[in-house]
N, C-alpha and C positions, 0 to 999 in steps of 0.2 A: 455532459453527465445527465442532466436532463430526458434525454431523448433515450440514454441506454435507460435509466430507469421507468419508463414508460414499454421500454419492452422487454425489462427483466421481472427479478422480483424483489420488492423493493419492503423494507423494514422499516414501519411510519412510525416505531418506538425503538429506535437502536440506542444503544449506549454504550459508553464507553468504560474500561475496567480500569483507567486508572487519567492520570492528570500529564504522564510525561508520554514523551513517546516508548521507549524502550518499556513502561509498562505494558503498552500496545501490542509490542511483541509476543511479549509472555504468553500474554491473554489473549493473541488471535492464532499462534501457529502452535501454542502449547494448551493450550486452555487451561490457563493460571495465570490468574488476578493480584493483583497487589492491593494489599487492605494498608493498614498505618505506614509501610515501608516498602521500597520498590522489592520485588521477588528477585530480581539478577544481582541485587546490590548484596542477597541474606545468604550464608553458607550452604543454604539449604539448596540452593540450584546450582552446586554442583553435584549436587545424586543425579544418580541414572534421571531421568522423564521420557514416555513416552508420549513425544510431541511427533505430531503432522511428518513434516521431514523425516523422520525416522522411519515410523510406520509404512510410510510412501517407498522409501529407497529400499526399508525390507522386501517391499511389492516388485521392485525394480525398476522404481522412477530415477529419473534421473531429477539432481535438487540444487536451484541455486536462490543467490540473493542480491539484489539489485541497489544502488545506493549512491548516488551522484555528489555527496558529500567524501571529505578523507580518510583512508582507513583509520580504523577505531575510532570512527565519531560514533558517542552517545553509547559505542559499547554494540553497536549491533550486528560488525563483523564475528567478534567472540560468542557472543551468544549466539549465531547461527552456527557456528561453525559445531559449537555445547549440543544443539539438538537436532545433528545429523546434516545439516546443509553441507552441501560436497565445494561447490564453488561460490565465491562473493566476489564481486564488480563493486570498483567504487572509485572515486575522481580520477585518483592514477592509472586504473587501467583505462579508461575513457581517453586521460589524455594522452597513454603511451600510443593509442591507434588513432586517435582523431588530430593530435595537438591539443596546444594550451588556450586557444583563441574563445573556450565557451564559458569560461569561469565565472562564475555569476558575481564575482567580487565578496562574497557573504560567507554564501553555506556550501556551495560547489558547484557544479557545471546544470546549466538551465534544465528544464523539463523533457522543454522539444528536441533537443538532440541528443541528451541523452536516453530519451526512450526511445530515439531512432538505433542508437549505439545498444541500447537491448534488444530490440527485436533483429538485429542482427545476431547478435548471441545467441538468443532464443533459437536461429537457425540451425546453430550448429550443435545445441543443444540431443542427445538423443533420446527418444521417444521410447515411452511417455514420459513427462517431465512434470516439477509442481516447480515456479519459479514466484518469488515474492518482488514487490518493487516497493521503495519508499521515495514517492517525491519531497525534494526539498527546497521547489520557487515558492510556494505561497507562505512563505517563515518571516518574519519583521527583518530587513527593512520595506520587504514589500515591494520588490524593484519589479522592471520586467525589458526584458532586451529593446535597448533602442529603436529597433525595426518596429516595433509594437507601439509603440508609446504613443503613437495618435490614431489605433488604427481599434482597440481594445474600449468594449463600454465601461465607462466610469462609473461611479459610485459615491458617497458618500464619504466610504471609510476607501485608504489605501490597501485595504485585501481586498474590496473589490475586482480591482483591474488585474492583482495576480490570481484570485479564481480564475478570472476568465484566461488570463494566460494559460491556465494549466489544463484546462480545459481545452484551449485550442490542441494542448500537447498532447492529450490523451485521443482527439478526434485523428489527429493524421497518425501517431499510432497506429489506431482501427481502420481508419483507408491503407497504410501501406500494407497490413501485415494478413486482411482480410482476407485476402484467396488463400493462406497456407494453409495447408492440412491443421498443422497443431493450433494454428486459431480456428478454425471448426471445429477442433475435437476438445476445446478447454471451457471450463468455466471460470468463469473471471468475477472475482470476488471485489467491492470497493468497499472501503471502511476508512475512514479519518481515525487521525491517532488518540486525538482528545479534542476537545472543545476548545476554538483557537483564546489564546493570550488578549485578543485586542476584544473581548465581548461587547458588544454594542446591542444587543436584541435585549429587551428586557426577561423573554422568558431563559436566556441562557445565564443569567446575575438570578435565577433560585439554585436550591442543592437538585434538586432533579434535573433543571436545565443543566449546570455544571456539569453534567455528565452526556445529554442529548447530543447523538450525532449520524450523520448520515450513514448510509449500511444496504448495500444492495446488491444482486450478483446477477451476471449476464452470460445467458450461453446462447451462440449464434443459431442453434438448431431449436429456439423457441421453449426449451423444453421446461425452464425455469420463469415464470411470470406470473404478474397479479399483485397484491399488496398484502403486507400481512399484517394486523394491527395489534397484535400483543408484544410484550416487550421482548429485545430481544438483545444479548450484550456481544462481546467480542469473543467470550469464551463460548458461545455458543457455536463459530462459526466451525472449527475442527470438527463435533460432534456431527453437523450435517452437513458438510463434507466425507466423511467417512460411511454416513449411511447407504446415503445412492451409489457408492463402493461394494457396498457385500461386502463391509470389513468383518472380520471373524473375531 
């Protein structure tokens, strides 16, 4: 993560719109926030919205959603499906093509193969496409595949060693998938869902830190780089994504 943020463009004041993940949602592919109450949980989303996915698929993208946990955890196979995503991936379809052998024992099938098992997908995918992923190794209990376990820099806190797990998972991602056309031609957005549960930094225990989280976005043709230091949240990400579109 490191490395792509040094040659993307990277957000030294991101934030985050809400505390849950499925707030996350709302506020990165719809851009809408949750204040006192989550936004998927209130009557109100089920009106029309003109979120990302939609807009996209009017253009003639093709849209799906990524999620190594079991269908309908946390709600976010339904609400994808609410604002235009055409297909959603999630444990069972993993394990109906892989087998059962990657189950993380927790939240659902590990990082690293299941973002192998996307970027397959992604292949057959038709162009152009917008495709979301949610990982779910670095969640409490904090495990990481045996093959790892003395092989991963340690830390302090036990998120430590699954950062860096998920990090490895996101690297060989970006080795297998880097010669395809549609990983040249995308921009790849990163953003954490909220500020994790197990807070250990003191600047993350203020109300501002409670919200402080990393936000950055990578596109292989350089075109996106530099650092930006005014604040920037999750709902802001649809609005400039759509710009360098010529959205009408």
């Amino acid at each position: 993560l490191d490395s792509l943020m040094r040659q993307g463009l990277t957000f030294t004041q991101g934030y985050s719109n809400g505390y849950k993940s499925i707030e996350a949602m709302s506020s990165s592919l719809s851009s809408i926030p949750s204040f006192k109450k989550t936004f998927v949980l209130l009557p109100y989303s089920l009106a029309e919205t003109r979120a990302l996915p939609r807009m996209l698929a009017d253009k003639g993208y093709s849209t799906a959603f990524f999620c190594g946990s079991p269908q309908g955890s946390m709600g976010f196979d339904t609400y994808a499906r609410s604002i235009g995503i055409d297909k959603t991936f999630a444990q069972e379809d993993y394990e109906k093509a892989r087998g059962k052998g990657d189950f993380d024992g927790s939240w659902g099938i590990w990082d690293e193969p299941f973002l192998g098992y996307m970027g397959e997908e992604l292949d057959r995918l038709e162009q152009p496409f917008m495709s979301t992923v949610f990982t779910v190794s670095s969640h409490h209990p904090f495990n990481v595949p045996v093959e790892y376990a003395d092989s991963l820099p340690d830390g302090p806190h036990k998120i430590n060693k699954t950062i860096a797990y998920t990090d490895v998972a996101i690297r060989r991602f970006f080795e297998d998938n880097a010669g395809k056309e549609w990983f040249r031609n995308s921009v790849f957005v990163f953003t954490a869902d909220h500020v994790s549960s197990g807070r250990v930094a003191p600047e993350t225990n203020t109300t501002l830190g409670s919200y402080r989280i990393v936000m950055f976005m990578y596109s292989p043709g350089g075109e996106l780089k530099g650092e930006y230091s005014e604040p920037v949240m999750q709902t802001d990400i649809m609005p400039h994504r759509l710009g360098p579109l010529g959205h009408d």
